[in-house]
N, C-alpha and C positions, 0 to 999 in steps of 0.2 A: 921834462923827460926823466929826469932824477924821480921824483916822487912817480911815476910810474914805471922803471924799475925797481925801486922799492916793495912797492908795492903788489907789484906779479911777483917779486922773489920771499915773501911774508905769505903770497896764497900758496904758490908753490911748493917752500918748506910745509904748511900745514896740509895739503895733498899727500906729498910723497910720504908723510909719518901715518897715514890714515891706512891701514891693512885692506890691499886691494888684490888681484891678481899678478901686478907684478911683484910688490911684498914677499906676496907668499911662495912664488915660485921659486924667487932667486933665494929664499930662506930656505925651499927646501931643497933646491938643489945644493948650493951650498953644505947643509948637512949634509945628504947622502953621497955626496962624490966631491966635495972639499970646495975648499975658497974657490980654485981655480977655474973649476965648472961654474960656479956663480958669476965669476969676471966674465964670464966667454959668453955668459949668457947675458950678460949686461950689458955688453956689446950691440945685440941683438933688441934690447929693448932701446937702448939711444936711440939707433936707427930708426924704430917706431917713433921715438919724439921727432924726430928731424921730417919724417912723412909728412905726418901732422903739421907739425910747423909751415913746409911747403905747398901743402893744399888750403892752409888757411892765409900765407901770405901770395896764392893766385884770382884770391877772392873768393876762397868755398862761404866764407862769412854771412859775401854778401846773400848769397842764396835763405840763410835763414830770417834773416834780416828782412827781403823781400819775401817769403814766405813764412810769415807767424808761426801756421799753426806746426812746420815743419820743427821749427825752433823751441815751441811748447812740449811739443811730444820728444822732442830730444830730452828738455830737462825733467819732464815726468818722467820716462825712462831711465833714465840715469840715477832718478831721486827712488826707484823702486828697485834697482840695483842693490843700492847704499843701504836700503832698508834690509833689502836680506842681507847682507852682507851682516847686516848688525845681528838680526835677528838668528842667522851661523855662528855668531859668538857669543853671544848669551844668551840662547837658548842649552834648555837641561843636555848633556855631555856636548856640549859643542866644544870645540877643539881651539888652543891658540894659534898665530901661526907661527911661533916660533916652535910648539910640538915636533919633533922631528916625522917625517914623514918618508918613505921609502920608495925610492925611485928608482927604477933602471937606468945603469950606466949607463951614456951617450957620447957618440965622439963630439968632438968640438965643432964640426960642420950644424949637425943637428942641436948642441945645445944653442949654438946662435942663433939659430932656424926657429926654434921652440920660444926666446926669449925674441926674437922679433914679432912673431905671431901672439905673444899673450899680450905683448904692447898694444898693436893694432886691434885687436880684441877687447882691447877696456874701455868701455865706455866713460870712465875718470877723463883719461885723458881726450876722448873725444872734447868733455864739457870744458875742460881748463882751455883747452883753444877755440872752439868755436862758440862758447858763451863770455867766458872771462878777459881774454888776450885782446880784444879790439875796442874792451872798454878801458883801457891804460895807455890808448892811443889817442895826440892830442891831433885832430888837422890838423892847426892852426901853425903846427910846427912844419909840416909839410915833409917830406920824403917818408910817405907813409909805409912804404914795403922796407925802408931801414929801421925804421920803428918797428914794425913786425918782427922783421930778422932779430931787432934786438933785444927785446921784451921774448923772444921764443927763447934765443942762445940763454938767457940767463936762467931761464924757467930746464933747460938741458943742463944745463949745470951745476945746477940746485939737485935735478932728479939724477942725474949722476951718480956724483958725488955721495950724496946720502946713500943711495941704495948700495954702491960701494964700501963704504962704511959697515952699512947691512950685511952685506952678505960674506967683510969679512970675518964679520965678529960673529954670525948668525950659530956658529957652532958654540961655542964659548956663553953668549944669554940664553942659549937652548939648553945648554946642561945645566944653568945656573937655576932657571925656571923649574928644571926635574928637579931638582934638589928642593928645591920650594915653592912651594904647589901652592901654596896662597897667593903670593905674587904673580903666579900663573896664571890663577882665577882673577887679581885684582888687573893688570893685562887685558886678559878678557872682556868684560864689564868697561872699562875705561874706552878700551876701540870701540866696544860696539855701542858704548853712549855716543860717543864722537862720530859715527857714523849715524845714527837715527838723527841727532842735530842738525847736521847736516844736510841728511835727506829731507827734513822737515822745511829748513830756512829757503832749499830749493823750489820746496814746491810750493811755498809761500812768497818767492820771489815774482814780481810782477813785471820785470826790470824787460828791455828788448832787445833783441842784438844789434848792435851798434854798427852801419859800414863805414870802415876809413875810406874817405874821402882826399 
């Protein structure tokens, strides 16, 4: 069980540092209506991890697992996501996401409203729980839905945290980045290699969904 907490909190960290839709939104909210707006809306993206969590520890798993091609075309999906995602950040003026970006003030009801919905919305996190999360799960140990519960809690905690982190510094490396427009662009290039690799090792992956048993 050790080595597979480990080891979802090693994929996990390497997820949440990858510029996706929750990244960039609590980045840019963040900047345009301050830290506090960001926390409020971070709120709203846990709660998205915790859905997730609980549809995959009722057995949504199993569903792909007993249907392949359902399971294929999730990770081709996901893996052509990543691709544009990449191909949004180094392509000619493509944008970082720490760039500041301009947002309408929102009271706090709606930003947690907005940061639950872009959660459920990403297809990132779809894959980290319905492809990754049930292969760190050992039977053999038995109480399979506390395995889940705890391999999920720690993967929440991971994504938390960091993006807390993020969003409250997001003002502070945003100005750092205008100030220095090369690191800006090396930023750039850096995410969006990290994300073609990615996409690529996905769709090269042959591996199955696994059902805990």
């Amino acid at each position: 069980m050790t080595g597979g907490l480990v080891g979802i909190a090693l994929v996990s960290l390497g997820m949440v540092l990858t510029p996706g839709p929750n990244m960039i939104y609590l980045v840019s909210r963040s900047i345009s209506q301050g830290r506090r707006a960001g926390l409020i809306s971070l709120v709203g993206v846990a709660l998205g991890f915790m859905a997730y969590l609980t549809a995959t520890c009722l057995g949504l798993t199993a569903v792909f697992a007993y249907v392949p091609v359902a399971y294929t075309a999730l990770k081709l999906a996901g893996a052509a996501y990543l691709l544009w995602m990449a191909w949004n950040a180094v392509r000619p003026g493509g944008a970082s996401v720490f760039q500041p970006r301009e947002l309408a003030v929102e009271r706090p009801r709606k930003l947690f409203a907005m940061g639950l919905f872009t959660c459920l919305l990403n297809p990132k996190i779809a894959i980290l729980y319905l492809s990754l999360l049930p292969q760190f799960i050992d039977p053999a140990m038995g109480h399979v839905l506390l395995q889940s519960l705890a391999l999920g809690s720690v993967q929440i905690a991971i994504g938390t945290l960091v993006n807390a982190l993020i969003a409250i510094s997001a003002g502070g490396l945003a100005a750092f980045l205008v100030r220095h427009p090369v690191w800006l662009r090396v930023q750039r290039y850096a995410m969006g290699t990290v994300l073609g690799v990615f996409a690529v090792r996905m769709v090269a992956d042959r591996s199955k969904a696994l059902v805990p048993a």
